[in-house]
CHARMM-style PDB file with segment names, atoms N, HN, CA, C and O in Angstrom:
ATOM      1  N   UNK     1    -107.637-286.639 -81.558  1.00  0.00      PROA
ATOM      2  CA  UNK     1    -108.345-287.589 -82.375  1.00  0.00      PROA
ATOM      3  C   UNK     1    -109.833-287.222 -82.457  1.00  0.00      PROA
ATOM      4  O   UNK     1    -110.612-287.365 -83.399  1.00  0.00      PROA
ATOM      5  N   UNK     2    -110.011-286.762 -81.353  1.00  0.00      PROA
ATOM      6  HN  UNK     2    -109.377-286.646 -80.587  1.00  0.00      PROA
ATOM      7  CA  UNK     2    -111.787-286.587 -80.867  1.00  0.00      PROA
ATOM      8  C   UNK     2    -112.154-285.181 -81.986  1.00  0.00      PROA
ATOM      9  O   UNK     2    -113.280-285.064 -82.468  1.00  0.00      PROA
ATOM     10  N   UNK     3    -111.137-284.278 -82.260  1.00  0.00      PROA
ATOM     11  HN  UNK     3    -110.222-284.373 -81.868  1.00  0.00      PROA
ATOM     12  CA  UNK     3    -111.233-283.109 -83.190  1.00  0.00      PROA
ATOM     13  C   UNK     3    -111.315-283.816 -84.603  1.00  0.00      PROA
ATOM     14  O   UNK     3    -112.426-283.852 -85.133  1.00  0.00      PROA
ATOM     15  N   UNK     4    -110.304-284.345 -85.218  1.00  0.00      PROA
ATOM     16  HN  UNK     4    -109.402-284.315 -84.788  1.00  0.00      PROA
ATOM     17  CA  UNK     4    -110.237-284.864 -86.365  1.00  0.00      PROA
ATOM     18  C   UNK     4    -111.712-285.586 -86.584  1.00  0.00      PROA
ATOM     19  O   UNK     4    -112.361-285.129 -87.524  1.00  0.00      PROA
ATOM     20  N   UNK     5    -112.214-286.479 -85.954  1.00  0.00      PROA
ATOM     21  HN  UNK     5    -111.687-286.850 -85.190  1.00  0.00      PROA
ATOM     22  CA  UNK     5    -113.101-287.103 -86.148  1.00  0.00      PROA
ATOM     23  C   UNK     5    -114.690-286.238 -86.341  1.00  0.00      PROA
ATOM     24  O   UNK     5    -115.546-286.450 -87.199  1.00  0.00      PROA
ATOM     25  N   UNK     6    -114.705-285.233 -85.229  1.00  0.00      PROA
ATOM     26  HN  UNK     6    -114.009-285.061 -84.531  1.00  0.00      PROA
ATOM     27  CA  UNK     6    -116.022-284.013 -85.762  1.00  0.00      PROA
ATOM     28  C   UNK     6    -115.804-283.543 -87.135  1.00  0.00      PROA
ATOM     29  O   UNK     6    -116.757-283.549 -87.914  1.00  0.00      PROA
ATOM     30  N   UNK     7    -113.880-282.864 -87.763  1.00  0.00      PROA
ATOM     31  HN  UNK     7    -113.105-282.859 -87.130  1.00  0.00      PROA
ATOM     32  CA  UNK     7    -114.135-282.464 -88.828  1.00  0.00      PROA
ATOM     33  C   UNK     7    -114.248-283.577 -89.868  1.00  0.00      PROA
ATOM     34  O   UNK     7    -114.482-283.156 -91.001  1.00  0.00      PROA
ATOM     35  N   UNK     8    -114.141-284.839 -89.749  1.00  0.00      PROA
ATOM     36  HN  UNK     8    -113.951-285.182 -88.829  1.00  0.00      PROA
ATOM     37  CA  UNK     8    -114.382-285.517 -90.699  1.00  0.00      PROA
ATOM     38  C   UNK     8    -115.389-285.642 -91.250  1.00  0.00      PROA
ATOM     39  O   UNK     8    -115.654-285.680 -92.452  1.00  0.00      PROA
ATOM     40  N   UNK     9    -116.295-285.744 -89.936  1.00  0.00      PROA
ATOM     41  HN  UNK     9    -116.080-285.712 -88.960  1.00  0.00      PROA
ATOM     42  CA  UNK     9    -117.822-285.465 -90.507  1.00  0.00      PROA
ATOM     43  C   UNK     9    -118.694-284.801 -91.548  1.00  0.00      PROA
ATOM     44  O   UNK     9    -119.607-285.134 -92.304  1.00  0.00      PROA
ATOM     45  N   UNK    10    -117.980-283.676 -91.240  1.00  0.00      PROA
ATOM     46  HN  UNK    10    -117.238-283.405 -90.626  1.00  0.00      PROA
ATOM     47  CA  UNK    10    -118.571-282.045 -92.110  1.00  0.00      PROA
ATOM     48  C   UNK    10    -117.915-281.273 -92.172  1.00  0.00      PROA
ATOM     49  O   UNK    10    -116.986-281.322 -91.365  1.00  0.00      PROA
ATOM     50  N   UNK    11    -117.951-280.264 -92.990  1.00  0.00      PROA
ATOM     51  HN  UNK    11    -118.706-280.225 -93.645  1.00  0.00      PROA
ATOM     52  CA  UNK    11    -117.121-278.832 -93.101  1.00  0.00      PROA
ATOM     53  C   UNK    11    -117.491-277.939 -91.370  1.00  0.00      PROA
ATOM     54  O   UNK    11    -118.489-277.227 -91.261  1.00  0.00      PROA
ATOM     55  N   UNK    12    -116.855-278.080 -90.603  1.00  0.00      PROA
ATOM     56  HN  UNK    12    -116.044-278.659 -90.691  1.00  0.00      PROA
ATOM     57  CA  UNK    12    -117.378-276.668 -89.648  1.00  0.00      PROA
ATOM     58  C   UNK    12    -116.137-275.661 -88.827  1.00  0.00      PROA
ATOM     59  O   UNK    12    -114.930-275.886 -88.919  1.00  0.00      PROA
ATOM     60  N   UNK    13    -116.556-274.885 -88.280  1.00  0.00      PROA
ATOM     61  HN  UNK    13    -117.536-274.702 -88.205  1.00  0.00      PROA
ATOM     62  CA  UNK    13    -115.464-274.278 -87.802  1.00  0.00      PROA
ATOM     63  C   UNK    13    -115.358-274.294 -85.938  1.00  0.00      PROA
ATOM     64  O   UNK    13    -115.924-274.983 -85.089  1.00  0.00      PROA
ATOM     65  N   UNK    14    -114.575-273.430 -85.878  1.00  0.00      PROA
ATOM     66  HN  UNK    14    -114.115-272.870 -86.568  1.00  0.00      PROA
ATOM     67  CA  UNK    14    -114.030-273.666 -83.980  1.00  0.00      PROA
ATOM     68  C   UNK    14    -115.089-273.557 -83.466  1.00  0.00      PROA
ATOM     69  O   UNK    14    -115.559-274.624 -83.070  1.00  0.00      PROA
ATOM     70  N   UNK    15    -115.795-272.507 -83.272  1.00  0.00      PROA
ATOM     71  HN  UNK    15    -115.413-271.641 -83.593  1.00  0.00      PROA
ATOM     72  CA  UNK    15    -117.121-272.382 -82.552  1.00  0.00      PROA
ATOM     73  C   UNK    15    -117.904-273.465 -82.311  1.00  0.00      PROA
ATOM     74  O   UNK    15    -118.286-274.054 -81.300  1.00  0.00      PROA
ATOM     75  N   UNK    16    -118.044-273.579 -83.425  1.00  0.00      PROA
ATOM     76  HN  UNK    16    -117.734-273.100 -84.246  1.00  0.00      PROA
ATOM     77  CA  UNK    16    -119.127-274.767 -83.758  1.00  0.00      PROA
ATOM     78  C   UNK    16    -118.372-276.223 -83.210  1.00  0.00      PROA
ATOM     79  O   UNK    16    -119.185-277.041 -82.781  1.00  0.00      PROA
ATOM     80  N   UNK    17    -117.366-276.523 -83.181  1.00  0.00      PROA
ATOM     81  HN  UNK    17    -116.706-275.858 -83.530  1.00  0.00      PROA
ATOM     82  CA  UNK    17    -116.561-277.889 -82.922  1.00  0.00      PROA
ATOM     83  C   UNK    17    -116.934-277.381 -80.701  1.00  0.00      PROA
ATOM     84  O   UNK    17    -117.584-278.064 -79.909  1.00  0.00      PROA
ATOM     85  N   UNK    18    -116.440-276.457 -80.507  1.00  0.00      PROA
ATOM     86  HN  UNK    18    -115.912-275.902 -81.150  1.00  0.00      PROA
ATOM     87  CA  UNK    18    -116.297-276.377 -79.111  1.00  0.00      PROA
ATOM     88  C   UNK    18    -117.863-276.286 -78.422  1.00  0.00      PROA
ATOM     89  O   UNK    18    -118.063-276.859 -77.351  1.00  0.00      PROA
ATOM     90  N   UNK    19    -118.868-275.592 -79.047  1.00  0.00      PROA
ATOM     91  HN  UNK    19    -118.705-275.126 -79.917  1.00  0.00      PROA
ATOM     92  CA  UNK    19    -120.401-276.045 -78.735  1.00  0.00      PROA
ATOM     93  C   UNK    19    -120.778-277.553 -78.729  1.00  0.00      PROA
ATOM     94  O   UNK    19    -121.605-277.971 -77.918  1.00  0.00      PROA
ATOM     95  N   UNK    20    -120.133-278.423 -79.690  1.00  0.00      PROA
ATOM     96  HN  UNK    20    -119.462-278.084 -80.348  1.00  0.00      PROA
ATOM     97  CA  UNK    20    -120.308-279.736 -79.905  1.00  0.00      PROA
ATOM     98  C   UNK    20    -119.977-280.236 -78.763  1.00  0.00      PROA
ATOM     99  O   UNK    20    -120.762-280.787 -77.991  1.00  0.00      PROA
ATOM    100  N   UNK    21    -118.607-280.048 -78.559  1.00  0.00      PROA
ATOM    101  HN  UNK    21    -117.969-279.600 -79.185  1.00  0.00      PROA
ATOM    102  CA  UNK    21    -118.032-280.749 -77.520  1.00  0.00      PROA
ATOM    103  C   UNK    21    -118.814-280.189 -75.672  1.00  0.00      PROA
ATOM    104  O   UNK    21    -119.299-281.017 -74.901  1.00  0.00      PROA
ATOM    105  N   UNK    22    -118.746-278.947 -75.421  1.00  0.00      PROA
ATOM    106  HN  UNK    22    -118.352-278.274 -76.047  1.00  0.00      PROA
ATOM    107  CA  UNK    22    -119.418-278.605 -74.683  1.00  0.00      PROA
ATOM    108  C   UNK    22    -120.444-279.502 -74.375  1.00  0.00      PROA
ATOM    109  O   UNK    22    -120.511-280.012 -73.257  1.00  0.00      PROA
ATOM    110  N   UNK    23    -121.447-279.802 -75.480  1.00  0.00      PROA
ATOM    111  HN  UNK    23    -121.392-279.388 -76.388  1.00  0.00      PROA
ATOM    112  CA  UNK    23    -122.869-280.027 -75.624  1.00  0.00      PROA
ATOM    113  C   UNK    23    -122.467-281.887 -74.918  1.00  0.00      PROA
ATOM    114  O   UNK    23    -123.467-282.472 -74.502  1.00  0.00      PROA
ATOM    115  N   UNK    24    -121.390-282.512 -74.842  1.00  0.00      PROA
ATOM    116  HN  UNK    24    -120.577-282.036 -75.180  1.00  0.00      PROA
ATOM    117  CA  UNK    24    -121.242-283.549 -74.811  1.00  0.00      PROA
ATOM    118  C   UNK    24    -120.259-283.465 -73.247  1.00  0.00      PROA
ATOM    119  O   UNK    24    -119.445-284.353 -72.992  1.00  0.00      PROA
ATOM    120  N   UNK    25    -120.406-282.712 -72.649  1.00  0.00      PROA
ATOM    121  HN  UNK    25    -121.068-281.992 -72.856  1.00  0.00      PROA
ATOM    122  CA  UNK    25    -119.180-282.618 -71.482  1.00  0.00      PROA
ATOM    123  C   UNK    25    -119.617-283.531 -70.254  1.00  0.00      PROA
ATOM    124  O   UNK    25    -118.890-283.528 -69.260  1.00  0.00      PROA
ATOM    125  N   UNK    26    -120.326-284.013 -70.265  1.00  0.00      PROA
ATOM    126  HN  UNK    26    -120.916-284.015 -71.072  1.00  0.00      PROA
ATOM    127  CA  UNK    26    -120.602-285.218 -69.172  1.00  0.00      PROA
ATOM    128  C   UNK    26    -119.812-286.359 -69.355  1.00  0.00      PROA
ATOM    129  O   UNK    26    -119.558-287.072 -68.384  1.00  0.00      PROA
ATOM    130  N   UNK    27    -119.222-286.729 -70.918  1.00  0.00      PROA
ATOM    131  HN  UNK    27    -119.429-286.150 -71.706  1.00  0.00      PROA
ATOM    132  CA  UNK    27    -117.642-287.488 -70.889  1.00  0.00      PROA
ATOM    133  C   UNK    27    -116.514-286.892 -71.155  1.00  0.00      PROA
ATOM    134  O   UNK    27    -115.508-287.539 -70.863  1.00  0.00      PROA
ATOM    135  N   UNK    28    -116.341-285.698 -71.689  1.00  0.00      PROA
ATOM    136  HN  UNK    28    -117.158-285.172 -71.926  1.00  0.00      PROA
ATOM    137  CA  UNK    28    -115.642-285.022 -72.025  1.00  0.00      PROA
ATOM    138  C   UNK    28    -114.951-284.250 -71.207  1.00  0.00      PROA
ATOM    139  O   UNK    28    -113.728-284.362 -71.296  1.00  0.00      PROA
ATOM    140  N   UNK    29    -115.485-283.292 -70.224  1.00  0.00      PROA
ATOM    141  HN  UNK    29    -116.478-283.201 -70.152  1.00  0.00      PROA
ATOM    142  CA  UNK    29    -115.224-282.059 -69.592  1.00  0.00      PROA
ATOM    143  C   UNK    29    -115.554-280.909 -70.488  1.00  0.00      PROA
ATOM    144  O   UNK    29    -115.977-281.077 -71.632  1.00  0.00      PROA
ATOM    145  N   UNK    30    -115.411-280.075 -70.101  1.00  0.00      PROA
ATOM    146  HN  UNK    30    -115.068-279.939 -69.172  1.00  0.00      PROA
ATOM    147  CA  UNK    30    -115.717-278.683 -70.842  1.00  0.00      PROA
ATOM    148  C   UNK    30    -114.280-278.549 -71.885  1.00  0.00      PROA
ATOM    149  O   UNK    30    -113.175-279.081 -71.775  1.00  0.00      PROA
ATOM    150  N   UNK    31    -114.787-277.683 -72.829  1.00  0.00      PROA
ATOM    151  HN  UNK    31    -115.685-277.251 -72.918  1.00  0.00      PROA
ATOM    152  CA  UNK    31    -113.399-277.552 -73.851  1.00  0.00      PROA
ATOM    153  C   UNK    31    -113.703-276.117 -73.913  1.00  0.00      PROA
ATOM    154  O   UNK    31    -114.838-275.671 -74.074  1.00  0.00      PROA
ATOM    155  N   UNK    32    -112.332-275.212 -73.738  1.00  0.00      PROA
ATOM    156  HN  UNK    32    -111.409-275.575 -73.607  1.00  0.00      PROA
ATOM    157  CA  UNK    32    -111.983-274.054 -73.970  1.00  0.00      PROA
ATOM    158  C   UNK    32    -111.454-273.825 -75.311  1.00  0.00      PROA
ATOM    159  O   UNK    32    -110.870-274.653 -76.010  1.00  0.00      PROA
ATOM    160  N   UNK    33    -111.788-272.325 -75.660  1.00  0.00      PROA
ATOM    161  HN  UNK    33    -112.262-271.652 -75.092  1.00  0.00      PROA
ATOM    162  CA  UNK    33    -110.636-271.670 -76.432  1.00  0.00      PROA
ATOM    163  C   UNK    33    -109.407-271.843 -76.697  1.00  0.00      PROA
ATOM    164  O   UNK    33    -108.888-272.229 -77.745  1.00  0.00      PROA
ATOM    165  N   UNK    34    -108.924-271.534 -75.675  1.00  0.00      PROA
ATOM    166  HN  UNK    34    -109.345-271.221 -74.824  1.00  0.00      PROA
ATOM    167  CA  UNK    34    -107.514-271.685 -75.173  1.00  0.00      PROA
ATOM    168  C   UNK    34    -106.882-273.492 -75.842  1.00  0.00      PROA
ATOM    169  O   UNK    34    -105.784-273.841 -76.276  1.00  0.00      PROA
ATOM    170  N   UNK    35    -107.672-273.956 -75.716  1.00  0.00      PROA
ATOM    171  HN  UNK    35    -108.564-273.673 -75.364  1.00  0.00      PROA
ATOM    172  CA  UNK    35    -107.271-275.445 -75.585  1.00  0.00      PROA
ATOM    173  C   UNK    35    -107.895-275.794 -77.090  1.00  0.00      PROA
ATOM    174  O   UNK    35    -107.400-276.693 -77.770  1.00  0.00      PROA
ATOM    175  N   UNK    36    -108.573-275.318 -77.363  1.00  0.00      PROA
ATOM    176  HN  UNK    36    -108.974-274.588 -76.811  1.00  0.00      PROA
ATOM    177  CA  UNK    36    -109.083-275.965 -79.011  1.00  0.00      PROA
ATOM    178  C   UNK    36    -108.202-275.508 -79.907  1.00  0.00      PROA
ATOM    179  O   UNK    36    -107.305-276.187 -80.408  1.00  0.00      PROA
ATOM    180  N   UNK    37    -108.491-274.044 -80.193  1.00  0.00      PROA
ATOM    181  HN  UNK    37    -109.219-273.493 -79.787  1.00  0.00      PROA
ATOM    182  CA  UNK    37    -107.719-273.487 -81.084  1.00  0.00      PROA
ATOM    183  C   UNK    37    -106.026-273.591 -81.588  1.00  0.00      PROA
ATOM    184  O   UNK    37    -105.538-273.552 -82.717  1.00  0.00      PROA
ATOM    185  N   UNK    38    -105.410-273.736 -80.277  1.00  0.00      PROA
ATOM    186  HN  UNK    38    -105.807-273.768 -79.360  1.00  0.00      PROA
ATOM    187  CA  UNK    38    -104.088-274.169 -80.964  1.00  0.00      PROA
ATOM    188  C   UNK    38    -104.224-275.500 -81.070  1.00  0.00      PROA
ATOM    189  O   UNK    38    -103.505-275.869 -81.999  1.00  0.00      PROA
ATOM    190  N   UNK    39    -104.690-276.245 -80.667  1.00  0.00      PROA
ATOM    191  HN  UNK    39    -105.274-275.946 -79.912  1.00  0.00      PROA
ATOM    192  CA  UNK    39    -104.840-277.973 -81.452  1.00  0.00      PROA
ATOM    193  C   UNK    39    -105.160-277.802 -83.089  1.00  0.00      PROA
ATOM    194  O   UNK    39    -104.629-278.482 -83.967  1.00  0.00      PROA
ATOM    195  N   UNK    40    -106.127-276.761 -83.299  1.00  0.00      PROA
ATOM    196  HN  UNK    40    -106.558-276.209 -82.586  1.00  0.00      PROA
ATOM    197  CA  UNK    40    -106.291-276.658 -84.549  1.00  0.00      PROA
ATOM    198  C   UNK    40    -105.278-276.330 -85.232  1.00  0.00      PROA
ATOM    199  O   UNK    40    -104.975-277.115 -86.131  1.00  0.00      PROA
ATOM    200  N   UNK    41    -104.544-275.261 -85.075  1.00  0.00      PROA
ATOM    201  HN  UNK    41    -104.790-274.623 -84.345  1.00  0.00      PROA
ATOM    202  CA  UNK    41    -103.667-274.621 -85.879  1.00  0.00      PROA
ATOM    203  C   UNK    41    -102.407-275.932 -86.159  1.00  0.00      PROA
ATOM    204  O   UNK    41    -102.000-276.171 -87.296  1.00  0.00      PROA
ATOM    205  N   UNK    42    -102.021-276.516 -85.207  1.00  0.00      PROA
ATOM    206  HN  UNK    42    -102.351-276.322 -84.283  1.00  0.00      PROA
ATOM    207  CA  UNK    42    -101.380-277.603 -84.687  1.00  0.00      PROA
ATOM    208  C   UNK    42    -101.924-278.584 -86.174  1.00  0.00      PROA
ATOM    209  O   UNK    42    -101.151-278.746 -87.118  1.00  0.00      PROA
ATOM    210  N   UNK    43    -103.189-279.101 -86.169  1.00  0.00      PROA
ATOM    211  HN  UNK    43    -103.817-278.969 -85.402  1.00  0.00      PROA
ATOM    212  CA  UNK    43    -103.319-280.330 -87.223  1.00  0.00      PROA
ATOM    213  C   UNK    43    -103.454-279.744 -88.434  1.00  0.00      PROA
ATOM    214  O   UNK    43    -103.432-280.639 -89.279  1.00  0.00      PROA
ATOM    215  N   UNK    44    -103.658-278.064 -89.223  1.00  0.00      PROA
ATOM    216  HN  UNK    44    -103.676-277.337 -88.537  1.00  0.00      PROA
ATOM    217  CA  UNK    44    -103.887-277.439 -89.844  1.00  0.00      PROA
ATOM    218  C   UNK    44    -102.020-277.286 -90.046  1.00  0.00      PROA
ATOM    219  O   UNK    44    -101.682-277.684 -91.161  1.00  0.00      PROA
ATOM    220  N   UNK    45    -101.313-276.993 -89.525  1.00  0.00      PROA
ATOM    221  HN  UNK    45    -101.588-276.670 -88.619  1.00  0.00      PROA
ATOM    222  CA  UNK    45     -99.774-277.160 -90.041  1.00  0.00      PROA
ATOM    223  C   UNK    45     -99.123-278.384 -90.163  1.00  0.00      PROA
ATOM    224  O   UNK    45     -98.130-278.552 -90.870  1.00  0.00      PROA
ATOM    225  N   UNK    46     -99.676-279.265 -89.470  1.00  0.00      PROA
ATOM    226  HN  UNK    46    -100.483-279.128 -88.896  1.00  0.00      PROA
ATOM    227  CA  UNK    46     -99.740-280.891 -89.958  1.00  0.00      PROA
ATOM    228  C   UNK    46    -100.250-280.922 -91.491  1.00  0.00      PROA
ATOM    229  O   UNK    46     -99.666-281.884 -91.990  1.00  0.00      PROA
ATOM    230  N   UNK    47    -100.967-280.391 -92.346  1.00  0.00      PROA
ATOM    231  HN  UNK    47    -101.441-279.610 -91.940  1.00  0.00      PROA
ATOM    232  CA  UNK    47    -101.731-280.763 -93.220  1.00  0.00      PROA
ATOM    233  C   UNK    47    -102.435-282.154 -92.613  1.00  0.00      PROA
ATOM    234  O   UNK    47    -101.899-283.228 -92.885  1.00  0.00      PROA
ATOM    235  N   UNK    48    -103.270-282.132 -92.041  1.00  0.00      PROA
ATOM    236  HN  UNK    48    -103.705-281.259 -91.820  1.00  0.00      PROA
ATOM    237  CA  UNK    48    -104.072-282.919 -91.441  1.00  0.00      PROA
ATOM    238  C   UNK    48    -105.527-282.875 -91.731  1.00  0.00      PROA
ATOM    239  O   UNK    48    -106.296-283.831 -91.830  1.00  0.00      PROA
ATOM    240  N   UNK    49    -105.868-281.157 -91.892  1.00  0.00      PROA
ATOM    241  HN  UNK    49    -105.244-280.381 -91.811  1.00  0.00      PROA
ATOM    242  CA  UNK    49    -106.798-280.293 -92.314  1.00  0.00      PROA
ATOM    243  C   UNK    49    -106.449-279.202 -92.643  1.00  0.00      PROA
ATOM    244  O   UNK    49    -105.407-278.726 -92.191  1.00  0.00      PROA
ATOM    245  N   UNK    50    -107.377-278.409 -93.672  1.00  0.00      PROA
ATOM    246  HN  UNK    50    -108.223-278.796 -94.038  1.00  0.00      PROA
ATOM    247  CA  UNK    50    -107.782-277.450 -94.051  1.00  0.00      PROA
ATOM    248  C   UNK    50    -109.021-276.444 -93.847  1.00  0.00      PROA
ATOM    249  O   UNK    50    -110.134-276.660 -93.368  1.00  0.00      PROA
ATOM    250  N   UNK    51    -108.456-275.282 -94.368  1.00  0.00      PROA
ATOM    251  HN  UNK    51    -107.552-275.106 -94.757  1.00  0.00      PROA
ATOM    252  CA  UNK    51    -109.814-274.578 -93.989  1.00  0.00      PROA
ATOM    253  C   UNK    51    -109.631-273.697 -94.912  1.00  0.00      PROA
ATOM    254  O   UNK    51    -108.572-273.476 -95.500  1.00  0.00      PROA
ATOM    255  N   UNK    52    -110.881-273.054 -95.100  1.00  0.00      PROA
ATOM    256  HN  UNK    52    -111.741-273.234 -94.622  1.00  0.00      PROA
ATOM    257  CA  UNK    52    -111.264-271.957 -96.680  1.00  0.00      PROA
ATOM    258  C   UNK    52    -112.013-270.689 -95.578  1.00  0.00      PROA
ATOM    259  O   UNK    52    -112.296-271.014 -94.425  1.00  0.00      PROA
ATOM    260  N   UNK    53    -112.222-269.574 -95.971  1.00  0.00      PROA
ATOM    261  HN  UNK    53    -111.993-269.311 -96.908  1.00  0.00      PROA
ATOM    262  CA  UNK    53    -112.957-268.461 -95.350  1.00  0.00      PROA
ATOM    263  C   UNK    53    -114.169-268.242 -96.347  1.00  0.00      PROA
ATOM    264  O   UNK    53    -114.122-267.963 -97.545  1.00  0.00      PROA
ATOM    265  N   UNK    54    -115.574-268.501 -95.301  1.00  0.00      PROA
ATOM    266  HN  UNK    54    -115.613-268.728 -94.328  1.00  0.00      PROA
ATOM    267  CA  UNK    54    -116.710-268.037 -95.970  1.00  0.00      PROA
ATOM    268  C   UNK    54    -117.469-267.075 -95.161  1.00  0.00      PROA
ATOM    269  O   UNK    54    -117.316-267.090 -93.940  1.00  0.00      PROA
ATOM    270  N   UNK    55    -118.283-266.228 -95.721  1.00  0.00      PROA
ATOM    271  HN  UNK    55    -118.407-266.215 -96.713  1.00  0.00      PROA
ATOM    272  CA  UNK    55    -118.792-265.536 -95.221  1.00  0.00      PROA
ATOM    273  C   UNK    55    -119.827-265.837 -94.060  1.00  0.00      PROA
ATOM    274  O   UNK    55    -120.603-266.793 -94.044  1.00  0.00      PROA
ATOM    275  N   UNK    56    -119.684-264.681 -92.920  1.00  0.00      PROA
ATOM    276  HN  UNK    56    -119.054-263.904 -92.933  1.00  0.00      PROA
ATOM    277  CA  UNK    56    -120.587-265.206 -91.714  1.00  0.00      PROA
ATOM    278  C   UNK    56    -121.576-264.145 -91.861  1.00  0.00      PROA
ATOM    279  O   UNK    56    -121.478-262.944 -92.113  1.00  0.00      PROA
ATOM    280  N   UNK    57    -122.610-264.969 -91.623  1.00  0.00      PROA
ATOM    281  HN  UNK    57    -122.690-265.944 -91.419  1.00  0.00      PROA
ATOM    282  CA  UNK    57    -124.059-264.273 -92.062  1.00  0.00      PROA
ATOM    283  C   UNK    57    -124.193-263.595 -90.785  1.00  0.00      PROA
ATOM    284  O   UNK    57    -125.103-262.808 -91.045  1.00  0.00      PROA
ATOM    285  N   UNK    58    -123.938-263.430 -89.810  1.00  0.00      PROA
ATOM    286  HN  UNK    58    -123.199-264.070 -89.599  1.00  0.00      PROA
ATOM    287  CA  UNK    58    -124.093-262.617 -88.632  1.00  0.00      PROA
ATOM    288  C   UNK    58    -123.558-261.153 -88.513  1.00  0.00      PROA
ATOM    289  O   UNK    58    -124.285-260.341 -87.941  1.00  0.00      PROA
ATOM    290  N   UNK    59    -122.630-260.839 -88.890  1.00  0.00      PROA
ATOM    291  HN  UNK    59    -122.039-261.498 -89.355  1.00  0.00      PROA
ATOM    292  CA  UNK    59    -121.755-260.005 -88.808  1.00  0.00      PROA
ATOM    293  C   UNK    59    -121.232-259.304 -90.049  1.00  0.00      PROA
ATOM    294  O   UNK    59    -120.689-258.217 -89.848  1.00  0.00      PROA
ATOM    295  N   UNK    60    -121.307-259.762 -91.347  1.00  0.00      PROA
ATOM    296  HN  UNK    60    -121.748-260.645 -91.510  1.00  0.00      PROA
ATOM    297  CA  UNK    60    -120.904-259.521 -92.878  1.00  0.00      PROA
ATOM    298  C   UNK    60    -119.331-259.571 -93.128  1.00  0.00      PROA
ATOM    299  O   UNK    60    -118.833-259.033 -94.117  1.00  0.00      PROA
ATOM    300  N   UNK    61    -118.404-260.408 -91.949  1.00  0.00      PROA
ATOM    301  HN  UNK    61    -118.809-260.845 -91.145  1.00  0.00      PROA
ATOM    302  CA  UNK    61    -117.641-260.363 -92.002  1.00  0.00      PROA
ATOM    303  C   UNK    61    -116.937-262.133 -92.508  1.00  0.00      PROA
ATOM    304  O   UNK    61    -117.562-262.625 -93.447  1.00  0.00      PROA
ATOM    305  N   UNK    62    -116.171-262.704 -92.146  1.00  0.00      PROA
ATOM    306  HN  UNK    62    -115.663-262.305 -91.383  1.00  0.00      PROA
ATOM    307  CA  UNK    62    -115.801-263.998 -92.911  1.00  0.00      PROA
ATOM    308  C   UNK    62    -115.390-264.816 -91.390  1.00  0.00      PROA
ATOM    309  O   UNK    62    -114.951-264.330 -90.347  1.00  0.00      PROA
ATOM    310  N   UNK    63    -115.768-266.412 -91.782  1.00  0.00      PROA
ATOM    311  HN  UNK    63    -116.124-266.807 -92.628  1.00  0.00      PROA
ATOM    312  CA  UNK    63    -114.927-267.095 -90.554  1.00  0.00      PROA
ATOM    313  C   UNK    63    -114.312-268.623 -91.181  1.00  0.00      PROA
ATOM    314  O   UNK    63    -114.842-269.265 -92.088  1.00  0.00      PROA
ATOM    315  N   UNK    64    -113.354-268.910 -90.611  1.00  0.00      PROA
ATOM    316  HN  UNK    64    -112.924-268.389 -89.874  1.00  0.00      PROA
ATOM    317  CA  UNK    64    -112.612-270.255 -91.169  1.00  0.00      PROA
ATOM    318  C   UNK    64    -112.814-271.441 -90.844  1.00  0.00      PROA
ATOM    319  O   UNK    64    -112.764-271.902 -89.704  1.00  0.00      PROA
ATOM    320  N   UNK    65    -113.176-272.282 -92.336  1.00  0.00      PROA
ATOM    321  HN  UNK    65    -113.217-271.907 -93.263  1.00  0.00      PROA
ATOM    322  CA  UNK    65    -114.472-273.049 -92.087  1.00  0.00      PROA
ATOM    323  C   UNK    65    -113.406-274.527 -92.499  1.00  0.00      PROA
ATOM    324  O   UNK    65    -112.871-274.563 -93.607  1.00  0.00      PROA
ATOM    325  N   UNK    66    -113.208-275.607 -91.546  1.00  0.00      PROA
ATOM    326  HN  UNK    66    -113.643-275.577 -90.646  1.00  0.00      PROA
ATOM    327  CA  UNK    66    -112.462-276.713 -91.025  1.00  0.00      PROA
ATOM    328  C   UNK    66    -112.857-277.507 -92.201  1.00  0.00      PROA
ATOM    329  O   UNK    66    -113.971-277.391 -92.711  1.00  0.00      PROA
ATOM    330  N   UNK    67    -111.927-278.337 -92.649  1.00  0.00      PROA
ATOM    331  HN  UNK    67    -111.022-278.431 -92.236  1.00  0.00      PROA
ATOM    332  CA  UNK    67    -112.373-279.566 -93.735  1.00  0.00      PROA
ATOM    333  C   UNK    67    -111.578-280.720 -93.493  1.00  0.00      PROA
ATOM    334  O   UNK    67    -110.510-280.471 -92.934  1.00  0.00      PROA
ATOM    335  N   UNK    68    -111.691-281.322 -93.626  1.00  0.00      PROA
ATOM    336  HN  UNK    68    -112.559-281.525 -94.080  1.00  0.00      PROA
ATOM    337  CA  UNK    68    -110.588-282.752 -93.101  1.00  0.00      PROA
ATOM    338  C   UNK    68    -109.705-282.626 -94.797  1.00  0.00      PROA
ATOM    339  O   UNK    68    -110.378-282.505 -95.820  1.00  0.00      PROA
ATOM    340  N   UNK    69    -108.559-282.666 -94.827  1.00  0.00      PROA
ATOM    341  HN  UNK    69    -108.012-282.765 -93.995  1.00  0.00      PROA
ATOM    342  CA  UNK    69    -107.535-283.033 -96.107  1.00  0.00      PROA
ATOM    343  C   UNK    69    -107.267-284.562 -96.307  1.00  0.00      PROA
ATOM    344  O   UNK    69    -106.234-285.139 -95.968  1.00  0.00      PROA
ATOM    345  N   UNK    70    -108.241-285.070 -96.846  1.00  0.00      PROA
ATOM    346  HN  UNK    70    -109.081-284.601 -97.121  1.00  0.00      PROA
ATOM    347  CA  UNK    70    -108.265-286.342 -97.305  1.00  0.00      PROA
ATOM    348  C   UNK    70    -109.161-286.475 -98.406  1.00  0.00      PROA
ATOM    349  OT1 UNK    70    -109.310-287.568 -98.952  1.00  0.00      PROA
TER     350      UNK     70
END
């Protein structure tokens, strides 16, 4: 629920959702890789959310950027 509700907010992607949460781990605990990412894929085959690939200005390569499907 705590995922759905960051992407509702805004367009962002994993990184960015698990820094969030990190940044908040004094109620949370720490959030891994391991543990985010297949939740994502998980509400992303739900059609729950979506995601589009835009380019990452770091690298010139692309990353997949979270949208809530509503």
């Amino acid at each position: 629920m705590i995922l759905l509700c960051l992407i509702g907010r805004k367009e962002t992607y994993g990184y960015e959702i698990i820094t969030e949460l990190n940044n908040s781990a004094s109620v949370l605990g720490y959030a891994k890789e391991g543990t985010i990412y297949p939740i994502l894929y998980r509400l992303q085959e739900a059609e729950l959310i979506k995601c589009r690939l835009a380019p990452a200005a770091a690298n010139g390569g692309s990353k997949k950027v979270l949208f809530f499907n509503g």
